[in-house]
C-alpha positions in Angstrom: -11.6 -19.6 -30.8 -11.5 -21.6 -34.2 -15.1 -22.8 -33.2 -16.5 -19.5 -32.4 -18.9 -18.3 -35.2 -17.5 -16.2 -37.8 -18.0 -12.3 -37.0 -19.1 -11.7 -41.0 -19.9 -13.1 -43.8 -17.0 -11.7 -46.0 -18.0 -14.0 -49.2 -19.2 -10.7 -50.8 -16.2 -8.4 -49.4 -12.4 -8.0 -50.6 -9.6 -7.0 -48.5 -6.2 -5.2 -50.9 -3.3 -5.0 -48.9 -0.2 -3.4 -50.4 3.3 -2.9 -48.9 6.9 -1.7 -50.4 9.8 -2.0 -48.8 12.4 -1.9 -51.1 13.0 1.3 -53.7 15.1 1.6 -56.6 15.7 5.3 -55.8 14.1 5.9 -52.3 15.6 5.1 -48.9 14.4 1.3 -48.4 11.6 0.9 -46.0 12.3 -2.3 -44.6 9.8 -2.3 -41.7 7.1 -2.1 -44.2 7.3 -5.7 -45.3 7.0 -6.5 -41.4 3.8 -4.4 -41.2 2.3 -6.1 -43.9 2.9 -9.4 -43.0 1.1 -8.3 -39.8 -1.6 -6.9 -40.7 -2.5 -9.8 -43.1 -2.1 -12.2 -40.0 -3.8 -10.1 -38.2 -7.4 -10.1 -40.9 -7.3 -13.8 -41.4 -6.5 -14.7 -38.2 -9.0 -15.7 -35.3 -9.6 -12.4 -33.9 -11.3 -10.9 -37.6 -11.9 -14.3 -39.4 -11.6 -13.0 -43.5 -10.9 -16.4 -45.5 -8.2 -16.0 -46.7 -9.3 -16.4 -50.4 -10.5 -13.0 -49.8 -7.9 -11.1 -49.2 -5.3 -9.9 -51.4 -1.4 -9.1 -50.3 0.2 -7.6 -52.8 4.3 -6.7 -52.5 7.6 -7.0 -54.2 6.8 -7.7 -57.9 3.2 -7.8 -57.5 3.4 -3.9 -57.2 5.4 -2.2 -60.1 3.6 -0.3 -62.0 1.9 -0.9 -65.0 -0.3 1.4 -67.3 -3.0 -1.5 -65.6 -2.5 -0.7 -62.0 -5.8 1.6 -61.5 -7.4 -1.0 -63.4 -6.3 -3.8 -61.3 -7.6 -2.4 -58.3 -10.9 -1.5 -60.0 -11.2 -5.6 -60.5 -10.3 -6.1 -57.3 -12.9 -4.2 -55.8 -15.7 -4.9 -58.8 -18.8 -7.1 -57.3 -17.6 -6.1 -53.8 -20.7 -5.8 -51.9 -20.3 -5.8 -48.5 -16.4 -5.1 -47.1 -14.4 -2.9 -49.5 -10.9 -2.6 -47.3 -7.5 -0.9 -48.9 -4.6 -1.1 -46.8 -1.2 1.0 -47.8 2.5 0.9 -45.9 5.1 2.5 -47.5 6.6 5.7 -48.4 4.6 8.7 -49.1 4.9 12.1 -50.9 2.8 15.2 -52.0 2.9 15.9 -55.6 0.4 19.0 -56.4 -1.0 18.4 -53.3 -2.4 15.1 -53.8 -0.7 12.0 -51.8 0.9 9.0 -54.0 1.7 6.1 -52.8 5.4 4.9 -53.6 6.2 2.3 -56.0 9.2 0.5 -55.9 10.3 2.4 -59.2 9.4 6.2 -58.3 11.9 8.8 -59.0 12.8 11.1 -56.2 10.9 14.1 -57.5 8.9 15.0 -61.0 6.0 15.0 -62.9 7.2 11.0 -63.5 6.6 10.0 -59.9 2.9 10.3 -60.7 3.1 8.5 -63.2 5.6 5.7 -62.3 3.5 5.3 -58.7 0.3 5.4 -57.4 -2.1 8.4 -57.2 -4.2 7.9 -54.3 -7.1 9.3 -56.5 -6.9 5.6 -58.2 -7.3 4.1 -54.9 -10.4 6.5 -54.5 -12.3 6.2 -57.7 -11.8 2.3 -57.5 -13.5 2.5 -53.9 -16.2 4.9 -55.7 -17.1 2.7 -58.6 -17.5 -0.3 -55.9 -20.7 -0.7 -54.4 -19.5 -1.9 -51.0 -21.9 -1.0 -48.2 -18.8 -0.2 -46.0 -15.5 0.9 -47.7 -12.4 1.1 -44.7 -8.7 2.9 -45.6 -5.6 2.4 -43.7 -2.9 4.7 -44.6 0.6 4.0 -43.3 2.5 6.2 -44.8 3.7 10.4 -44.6 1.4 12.8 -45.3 -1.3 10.2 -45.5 -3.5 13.0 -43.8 -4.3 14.8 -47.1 -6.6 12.3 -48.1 -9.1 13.7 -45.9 -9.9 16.2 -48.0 -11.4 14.5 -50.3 -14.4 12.0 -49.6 -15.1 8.6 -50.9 -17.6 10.1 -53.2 -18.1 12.6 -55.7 -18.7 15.6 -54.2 -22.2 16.5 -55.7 -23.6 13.4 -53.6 -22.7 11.5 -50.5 -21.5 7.8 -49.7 -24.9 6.6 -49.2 -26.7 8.3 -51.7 -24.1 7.8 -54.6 -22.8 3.3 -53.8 -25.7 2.4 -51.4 -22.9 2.2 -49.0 -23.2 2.8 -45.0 -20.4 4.7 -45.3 -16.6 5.1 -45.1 -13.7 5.4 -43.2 -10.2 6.5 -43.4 -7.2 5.9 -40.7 -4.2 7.7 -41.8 -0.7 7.3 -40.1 -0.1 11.1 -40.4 -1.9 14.7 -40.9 -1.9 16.6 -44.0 2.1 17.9 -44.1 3.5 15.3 -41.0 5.6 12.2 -41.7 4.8 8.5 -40.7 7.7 7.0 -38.6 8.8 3.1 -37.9 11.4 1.5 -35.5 15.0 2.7 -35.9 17.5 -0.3 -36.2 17.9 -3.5 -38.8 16.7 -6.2 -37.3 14.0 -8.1 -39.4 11.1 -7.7 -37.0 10.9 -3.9 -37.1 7.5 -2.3 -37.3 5.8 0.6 -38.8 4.7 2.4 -35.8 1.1 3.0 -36.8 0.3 -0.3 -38.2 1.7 -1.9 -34.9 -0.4 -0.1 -32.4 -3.2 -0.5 -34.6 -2.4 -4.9 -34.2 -1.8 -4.2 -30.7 -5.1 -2.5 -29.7 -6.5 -5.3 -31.2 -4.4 -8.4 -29.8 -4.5 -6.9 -26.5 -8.2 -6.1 -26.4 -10.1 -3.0 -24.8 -10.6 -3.5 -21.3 -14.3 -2.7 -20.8 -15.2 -2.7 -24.1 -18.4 -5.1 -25.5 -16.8 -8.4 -27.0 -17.4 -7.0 -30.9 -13.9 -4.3 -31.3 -15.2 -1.6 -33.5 -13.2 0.4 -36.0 -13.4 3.4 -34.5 -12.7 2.1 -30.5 -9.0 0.3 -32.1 -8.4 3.4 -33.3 -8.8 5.8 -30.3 -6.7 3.1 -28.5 -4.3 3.3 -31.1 -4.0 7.1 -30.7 -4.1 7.3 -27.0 -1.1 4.8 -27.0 0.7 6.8 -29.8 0.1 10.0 -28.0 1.8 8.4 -24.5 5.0 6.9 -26.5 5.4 10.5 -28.1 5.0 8.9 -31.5 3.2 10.8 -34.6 -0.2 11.8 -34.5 -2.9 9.6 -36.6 -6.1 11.0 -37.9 -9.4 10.1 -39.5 -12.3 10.8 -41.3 -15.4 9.1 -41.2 -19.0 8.9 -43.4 -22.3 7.8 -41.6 -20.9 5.6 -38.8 -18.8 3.4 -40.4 -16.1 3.3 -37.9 -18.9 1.5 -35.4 -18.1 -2.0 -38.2 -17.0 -4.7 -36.1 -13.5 -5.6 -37.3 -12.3 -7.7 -34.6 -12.8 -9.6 -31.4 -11.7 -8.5 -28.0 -9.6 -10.3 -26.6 -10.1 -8.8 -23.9 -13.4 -9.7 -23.3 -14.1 -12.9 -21.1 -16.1 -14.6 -23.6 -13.3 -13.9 -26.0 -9.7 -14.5 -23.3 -10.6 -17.8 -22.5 -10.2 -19.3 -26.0 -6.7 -20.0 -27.2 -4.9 -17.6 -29.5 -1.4 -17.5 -30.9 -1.0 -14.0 -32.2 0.6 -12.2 -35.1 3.6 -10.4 -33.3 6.7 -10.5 -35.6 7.8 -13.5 -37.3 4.6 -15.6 -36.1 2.1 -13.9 -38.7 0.7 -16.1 -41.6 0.6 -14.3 -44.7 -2.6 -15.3 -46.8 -2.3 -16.5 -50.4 -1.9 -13.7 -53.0 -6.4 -14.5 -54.0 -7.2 -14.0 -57.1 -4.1 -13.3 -59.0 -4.4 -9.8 -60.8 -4.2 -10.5 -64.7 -1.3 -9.2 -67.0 0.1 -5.8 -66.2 -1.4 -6.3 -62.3 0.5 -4.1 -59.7 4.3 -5.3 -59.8 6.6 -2.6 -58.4 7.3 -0.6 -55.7 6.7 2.8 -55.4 5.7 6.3 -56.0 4.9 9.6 -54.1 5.8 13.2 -55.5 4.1 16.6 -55.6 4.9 19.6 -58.1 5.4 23.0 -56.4 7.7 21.6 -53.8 8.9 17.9 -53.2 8.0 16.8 -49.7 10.2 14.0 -48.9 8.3 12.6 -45.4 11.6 12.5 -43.7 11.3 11.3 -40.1 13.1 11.9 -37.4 14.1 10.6 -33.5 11.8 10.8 -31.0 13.8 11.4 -27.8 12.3 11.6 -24.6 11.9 9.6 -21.6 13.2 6.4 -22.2 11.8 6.9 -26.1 14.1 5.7 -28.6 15.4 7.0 -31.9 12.8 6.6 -34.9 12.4 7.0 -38.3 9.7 8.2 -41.0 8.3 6.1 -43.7 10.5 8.2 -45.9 13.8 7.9 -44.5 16.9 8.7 -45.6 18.7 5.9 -44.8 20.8 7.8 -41.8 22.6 5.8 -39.6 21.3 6.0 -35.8 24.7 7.1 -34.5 24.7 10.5 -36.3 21.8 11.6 -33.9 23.5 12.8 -30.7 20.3 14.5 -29.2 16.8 16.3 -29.7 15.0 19.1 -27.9 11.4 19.4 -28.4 9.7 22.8 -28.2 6.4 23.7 -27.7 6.1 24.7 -31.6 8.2 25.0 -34.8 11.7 25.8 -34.7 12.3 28.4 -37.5 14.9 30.5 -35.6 18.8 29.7 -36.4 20.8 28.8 -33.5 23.4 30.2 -32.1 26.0 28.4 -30.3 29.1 29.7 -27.5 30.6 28.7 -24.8 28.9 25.2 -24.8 25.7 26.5 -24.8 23.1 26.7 -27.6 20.6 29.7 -27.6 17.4 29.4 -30.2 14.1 30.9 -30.5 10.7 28.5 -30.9 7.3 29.5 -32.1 6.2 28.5 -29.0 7.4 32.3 -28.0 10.3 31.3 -26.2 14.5 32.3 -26.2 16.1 28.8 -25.2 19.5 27.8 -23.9 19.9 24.5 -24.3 23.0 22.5 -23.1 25.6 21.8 -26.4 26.3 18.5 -25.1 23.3 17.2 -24.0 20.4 19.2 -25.1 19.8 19.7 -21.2 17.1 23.4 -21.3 19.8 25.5 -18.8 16.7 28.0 -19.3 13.7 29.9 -21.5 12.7 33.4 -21.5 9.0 33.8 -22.5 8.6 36.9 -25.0 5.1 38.0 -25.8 5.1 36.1 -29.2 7.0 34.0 -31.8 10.9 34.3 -31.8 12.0 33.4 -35.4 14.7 35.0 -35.4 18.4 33.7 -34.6 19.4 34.9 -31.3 22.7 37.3 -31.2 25.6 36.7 -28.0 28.1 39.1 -27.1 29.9 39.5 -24.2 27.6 37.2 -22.1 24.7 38.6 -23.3 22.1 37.6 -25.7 20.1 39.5 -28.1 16.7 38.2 -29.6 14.1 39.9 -31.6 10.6 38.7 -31.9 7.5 38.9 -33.8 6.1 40.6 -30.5 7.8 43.8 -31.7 10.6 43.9 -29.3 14.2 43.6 -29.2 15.6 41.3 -26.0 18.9 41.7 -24.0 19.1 38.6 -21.9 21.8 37.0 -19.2 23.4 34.7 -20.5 23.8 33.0 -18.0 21.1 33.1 -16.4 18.1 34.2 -19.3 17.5 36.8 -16.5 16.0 40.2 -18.9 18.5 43.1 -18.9 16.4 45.4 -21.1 13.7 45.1 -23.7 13.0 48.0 -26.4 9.9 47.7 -27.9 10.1 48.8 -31.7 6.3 49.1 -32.6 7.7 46.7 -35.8 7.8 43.6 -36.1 11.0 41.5 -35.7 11.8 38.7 -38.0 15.6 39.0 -38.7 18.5 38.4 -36.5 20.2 41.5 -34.4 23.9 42.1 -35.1 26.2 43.9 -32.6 29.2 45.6 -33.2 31.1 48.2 -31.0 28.5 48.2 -28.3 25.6 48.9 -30.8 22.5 46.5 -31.4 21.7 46.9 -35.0 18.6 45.3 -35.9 15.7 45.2 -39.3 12.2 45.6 -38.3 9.5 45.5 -40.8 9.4 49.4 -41.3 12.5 50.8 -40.0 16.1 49.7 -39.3 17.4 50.6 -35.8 20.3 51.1 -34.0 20.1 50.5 -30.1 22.3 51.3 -27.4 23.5 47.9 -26.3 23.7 48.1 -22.6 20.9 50.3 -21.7 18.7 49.5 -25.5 18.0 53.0 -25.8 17.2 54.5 -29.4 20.6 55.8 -31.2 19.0 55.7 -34.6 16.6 54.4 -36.8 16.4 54.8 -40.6 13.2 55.3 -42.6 12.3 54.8 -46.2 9.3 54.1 -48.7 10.6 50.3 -48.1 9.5 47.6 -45.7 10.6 44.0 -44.4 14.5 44.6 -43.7 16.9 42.6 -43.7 19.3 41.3 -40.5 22.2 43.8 -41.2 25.5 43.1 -41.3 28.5 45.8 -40.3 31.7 46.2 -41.6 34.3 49.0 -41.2 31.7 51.5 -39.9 29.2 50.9 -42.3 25.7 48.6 -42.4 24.7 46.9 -45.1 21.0 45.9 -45.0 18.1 44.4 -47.7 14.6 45.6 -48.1 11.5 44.4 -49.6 13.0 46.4 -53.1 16.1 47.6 -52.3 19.8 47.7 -50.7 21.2 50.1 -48.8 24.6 51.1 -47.2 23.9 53.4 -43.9 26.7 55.4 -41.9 26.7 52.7 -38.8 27.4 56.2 -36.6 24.3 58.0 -37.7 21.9 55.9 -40.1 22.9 58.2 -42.8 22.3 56.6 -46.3 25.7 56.3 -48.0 24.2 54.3 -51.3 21.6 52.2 -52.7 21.4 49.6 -55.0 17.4 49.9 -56.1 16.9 47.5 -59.4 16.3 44.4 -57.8 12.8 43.6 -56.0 12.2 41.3 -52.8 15.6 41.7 -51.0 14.6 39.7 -48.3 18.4 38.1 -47.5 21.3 39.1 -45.1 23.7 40.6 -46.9 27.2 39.2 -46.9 30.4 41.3 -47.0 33.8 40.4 -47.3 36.7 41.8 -48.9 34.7 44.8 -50.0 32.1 43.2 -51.9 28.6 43.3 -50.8 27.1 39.6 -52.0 22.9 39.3 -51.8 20.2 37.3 -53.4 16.7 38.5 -54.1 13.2 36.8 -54.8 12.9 38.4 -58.1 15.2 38.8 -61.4 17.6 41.9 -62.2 16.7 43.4 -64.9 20.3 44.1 -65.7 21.2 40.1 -65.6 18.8 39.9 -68.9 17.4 37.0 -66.9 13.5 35.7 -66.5 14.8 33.1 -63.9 12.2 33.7 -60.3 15.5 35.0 -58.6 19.0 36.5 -58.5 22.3 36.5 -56.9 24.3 39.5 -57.6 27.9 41.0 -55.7 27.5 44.8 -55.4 31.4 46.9 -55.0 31.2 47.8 -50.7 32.1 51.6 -51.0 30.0 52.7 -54.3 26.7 49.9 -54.6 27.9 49.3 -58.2 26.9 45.6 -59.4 30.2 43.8 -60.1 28.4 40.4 -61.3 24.9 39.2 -61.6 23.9 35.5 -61.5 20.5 33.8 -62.5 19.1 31.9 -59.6 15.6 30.6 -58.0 14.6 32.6 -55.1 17.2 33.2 -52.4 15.8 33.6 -49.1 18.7 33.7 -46.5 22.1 34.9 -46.5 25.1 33.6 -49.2 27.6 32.2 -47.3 31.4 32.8 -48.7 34.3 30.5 -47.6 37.8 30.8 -49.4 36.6 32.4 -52.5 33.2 30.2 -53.1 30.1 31.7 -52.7 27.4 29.4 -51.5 23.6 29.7 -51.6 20.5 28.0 -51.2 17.3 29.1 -53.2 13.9 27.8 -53.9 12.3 27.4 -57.5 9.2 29.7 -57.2 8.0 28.4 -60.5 5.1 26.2 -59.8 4.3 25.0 -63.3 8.2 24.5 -63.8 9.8 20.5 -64.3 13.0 21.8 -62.3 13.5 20.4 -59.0 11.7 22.4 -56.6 15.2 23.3 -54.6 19.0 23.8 -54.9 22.5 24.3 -53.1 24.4 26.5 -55.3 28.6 27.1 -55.7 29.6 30.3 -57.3 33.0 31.6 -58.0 32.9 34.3 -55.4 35.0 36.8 -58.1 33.0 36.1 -60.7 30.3 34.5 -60.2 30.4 31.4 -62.4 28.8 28.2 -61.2 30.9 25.7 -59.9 28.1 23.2 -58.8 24.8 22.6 -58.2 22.8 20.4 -56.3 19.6 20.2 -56.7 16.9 18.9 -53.5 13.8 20.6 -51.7 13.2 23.7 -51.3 16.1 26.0 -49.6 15.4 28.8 -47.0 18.2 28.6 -44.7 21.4 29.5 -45.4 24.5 26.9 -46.0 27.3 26.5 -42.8 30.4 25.5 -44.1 33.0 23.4 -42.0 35.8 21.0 -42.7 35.5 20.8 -46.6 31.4 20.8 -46.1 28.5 22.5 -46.7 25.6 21.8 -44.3 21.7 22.6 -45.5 18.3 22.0 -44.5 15.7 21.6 -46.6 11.6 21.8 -46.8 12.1 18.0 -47.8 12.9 17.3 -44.0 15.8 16.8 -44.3 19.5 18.0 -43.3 22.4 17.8 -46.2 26.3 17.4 -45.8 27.6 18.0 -49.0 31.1 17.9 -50.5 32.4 21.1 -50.3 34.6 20.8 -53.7 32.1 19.0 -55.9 28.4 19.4 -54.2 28.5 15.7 -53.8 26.0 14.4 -50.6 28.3 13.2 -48.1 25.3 12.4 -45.5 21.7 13.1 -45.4 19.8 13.0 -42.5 15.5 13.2 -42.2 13.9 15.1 -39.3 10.3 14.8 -39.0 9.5 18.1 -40.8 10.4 21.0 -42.7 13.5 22.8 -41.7 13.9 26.4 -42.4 16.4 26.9 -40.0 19.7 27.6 -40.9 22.5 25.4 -39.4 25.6 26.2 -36.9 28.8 23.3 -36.8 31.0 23.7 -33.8 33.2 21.1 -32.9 32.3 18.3 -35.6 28.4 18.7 -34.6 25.3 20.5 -36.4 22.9 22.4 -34.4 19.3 22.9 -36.3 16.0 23.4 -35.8 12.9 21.6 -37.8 9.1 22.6 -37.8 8.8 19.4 -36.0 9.4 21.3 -32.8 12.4 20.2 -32.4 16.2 21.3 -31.9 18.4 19.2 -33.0 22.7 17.6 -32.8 23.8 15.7 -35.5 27.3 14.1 -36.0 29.0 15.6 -38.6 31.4 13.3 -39.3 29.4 9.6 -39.1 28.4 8.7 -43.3 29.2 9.2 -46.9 27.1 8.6 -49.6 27.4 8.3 -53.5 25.0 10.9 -55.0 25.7 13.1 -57.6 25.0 16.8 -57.6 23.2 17.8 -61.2 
């Protein structure tokens, strides 16, 4: 093949290829450095033929940033006439929307990472002030996705009309808000995944296909294989054609299979020299990604299926294998809470369904389709269970079985969970709060005010407690009368929590009566009169406190886009008077905490799930799913049951890890 003639002439084209593996204070990425090292084997080899004077790898202490870096890449790409390629693998983040690219020296969070790492809108005006008739990026890394939004040229003129260019195309690993994933384990030859079935389309060949590989036919095989394996889903944008440039041979091809090749699987690949060796201040760290409103840490997660093992996202956090014990994978997000008894875990999915899923195995025993999305946690008593959804209807279901016992349709919607007590159903809808019979579901009450968007209630001693969109009230649990209400606070969105005759609740606005301007409150109201005992300042609280021996624990959100504060926070409050104990501050918190053997359980909008140190808010474990997790955990029997907006359902071992950070 070495006497076949070249495919290009790339003496007028430059290839950057950057990779980070290691992190001063991000989960290492080790499969990155095997990625790289492939995919520069895989340009200078015999199957794309770039000298390899012409492309550029630059890693370890060749990319720590420097007030230079933009610059450097700008010289990079400067007389490029022909080729302009930028490769990334790494860890990713959002950071006011925008993707950055990690350096080996970005923070975890901040307005710093932006500056410490590297904005992608470098990467984009360097490729803009470049005059490159075709410009190609490769994204490996979480969230990569965004990118699409924004072309390769200024807005006012296209790619053609603005560099002369033919045009452009982008391959990203992920969508806009999804996380990039690589091979679980340690061994030295793990792979990012989208980088490796990108090399593989190409050293396998396309069956069929002429004996020039385009861009844009690697890709499609890329996807389709990605697709099968149940691995993340790429995407791309492309400007005038330019995914039709030939970047390869195929080897597929019979002109092509008949000369000798050697490959660049793991451990064979030849990395090129550095090129051209940036000047002072050129790219010499690792790392960078962020985003302002809310930290998006691209956690990943396992994919379990058939014969699919575990993997993790391109922003990992360094969990161990082993603490995965299964995954369940829904048709859509998993916002609802579970609920576990008897062995058996019962959870709602957006993909309208009640499931029961086996506690051991994660085994479906059965699903009841409901008319719309159930994101509410499911309710079992006495062998029955009770689900609202946003189809507005209340569920009694076997079981057993998942066989329908009744259904009451409320003409409201149903967000919050049902709690039953004495043979009642007692449920929030978005305009009333009702009480149902619970064997047959017939109407026994339902209470009426100016408010909307109630609360789950809870019951205690013949009385329901129960937030509103302003308000909260106590009701007679007999008849729905109205024995108080607390009416100073706005946005009372969360489950109450009563014990010991205090009524505990946060809101999604500040009381007045705290003197505070924070976005949010947490406040403990005496049970029999609604009088406030205690007020404390808080970020917005979205799901019930949870109080274990005297502690109070919540998790809130900071609301506050234009605030340096970290965008989330697990919070420890004297439950008597309401003084902080600890804080710990993370993603954004919607769930609420489950505490268990001396720890308190959280997920977060970073995707990821916490264990934290009861005591001192220190992180025990973390683990990453691979998105968002608004569902609030259950722990039975040393395991943690929660759902993700990856679709998925998950087990975790509670009890595998320990870790060494600090809470602020």
């Amino acid at each position: 093949m070495s006497d076949a003639s070249p495919l290009h002439d790339y003496s007028r084209s430059r290839a950057v290829l950057i990779g980070v593996s290691e992190y001063d204070h991000l989960p290492p990425a080790r499969p990155a450095a095997t990625s790289l090292k492939r995919m520069a084997g895989l340009l200078t080899g015999p199957l794309c033929d770039w000298p390899k004077e012409r492309v550029q790898v630059w890693e370890k202490d060749k990319v720590r940033r420097s007030d230079r870096l933009p610059d450097q890449l700008m010289e990079a790409f400067d007389g490029v006439k022909d080729i302009a390629l930028f490769y990334f693998v790494g860890h990713g983040q959002l950071y006011d929307d925008e993707l950055c690219l990690a350096l080996r020296e970005s923070p975890r969070y901040g307005p710093r990472c932006k500056t410490i790492g590297l904005p992608f809108s470098d990467v984009r005006e360097a490729l803009r002030a470049c005059d490159a008739q075709t410009k190609i990026v490769i994204l490996d890394c979480c969230f990569a996705g965004i990118v699409h939004e924004h072309s390769l040229a200024p807005e006012s003129a296209n790619v053609i009309d603005w560099t002369h260019a033919k045009g452009a195309v982008t391959l990203a690993a992920s969508g806009k808000y999804r996380t990039a994933w690589y091979e679980p384990g340690s061994g030295t030859h793990k792979q990012t995944y989208f980088t490796k079935y990108l090399i593989d389309a190409v050293e396998q060949g396309i069956p069929g296909r002429p004996e020039g590989l385009p861009l844009g036919a690697i890709y499609d095989q890329a996807a389709h294989a990605l697709a099968i394996d149940k691995r993340p889903e790429p995407t791309r944008s492309i400007r005038h054609d330019a995914d039709r440039f030939i970047l390869a041979r195929n080897r597929a091809h019979p002109a092509v299979s008949a000369a000798p090749f050697t490959g660049t699987s793991p451990g064979t690949a030849q990395t090129p020299e550095p090129g051209p060796e940036p000047t002072a201040g050129a790219p010499t760290s690792a790392g960078r990604i962020s985003r302002r409103t809310a930290l998006r840490l691209g956690m990943g997660a396992a994919a379990v299926g058939a014969g699919i093992p575990a993997a993790r996202a391109l922003f990992d956090h360094n969990t161990p294998d082993p603490r995965l014990r299964w995954r369940y994978t829904t048709g859509e997000a998993v916002i609802s809470s579970p609920t576990v008894v008897d062995g058996v875990v019962y959870i709602g999915s957006d993909d309208n369904n009640v499931y029961a899923l086996d506690a051991a195995t994660g085994s479906k025993q059965w699903a009841y389709a409901t008319g719309n999305r159930v994101a509410a946690a499911p309710t079992v008593v006495d062998g029955v269970v009770y689900a609202g959804g946003l189809d507005n209807s209340v569920y009694a279901l076997d079981a057993g079985t998942g066989k329908r016992k009744w259904a009451y349709a409320t003409g409201d919607w149903i967000k919050e969970a049902p709690t039953v007590v004495d043979g009642v159903v007692y449920i929030g809808g978005y305009r009333k709060v009702f009480a149902l019979d619970a064997v047959t579901g017939n109407e026994e009450w339902a209470y009426v005010s100016n408010d909307t968007s109630y609360s789950s209630p809870t019951v205690v001693d013949g009385v329901v407690y129960v937030g509103s969109s302003t308000d909260v009230y106590a009701l007679d649990a007999a008849t729905g009368k109205k024995k108080w209400q607390y009416g100073t606070v706005e946005l009372i969105r969360p489950w109450p929590t009563a014990v010991d005759g205090v009524v505990y609740i946060g809101s999604g606005r500040y009381d007045p009566n705290i003197g505070s301007t924070s976005a949010g409150s947490v406040f403990a109201l005496d049970a029999a009169t609604g009088n406030k005992k205690w007020g404390y300042q808080a970020d917005y609280v979205f799901q019930m406190p949870t109080v274990v021996d005297g502690v109070l624990y919540i998790g809130s959100y900071n609301s506050n886009a234009g605030s340096n504060m970290p965008p989330g926070s697990v919070v420890a409050l004297d439950a008597a008077t309401g003084d902080r104990k600890w804080q710990f501050q993370t993603d954004r918190v919607y769930g609420s905490p489950a505490v268990g053997d001396g720890a308190v359980y959280i997920g977060t909008f970073g995707n990821s799930v916490y264990a934290l140190d009861a005591a001192t808010g220190n992180e025990k474990w973390a683990y990453a799913t691979g998105d968002k997790v608004q569902s609030s955990p259950a722990v039975v029997d040393g395991v943690v049951y929660i759902g993700s907006f990856d679709n998925s359902v998950y087990a975790l071992n509670a009890t595998i890890g320990d870790s060494s950070a600090q809470p602020s």
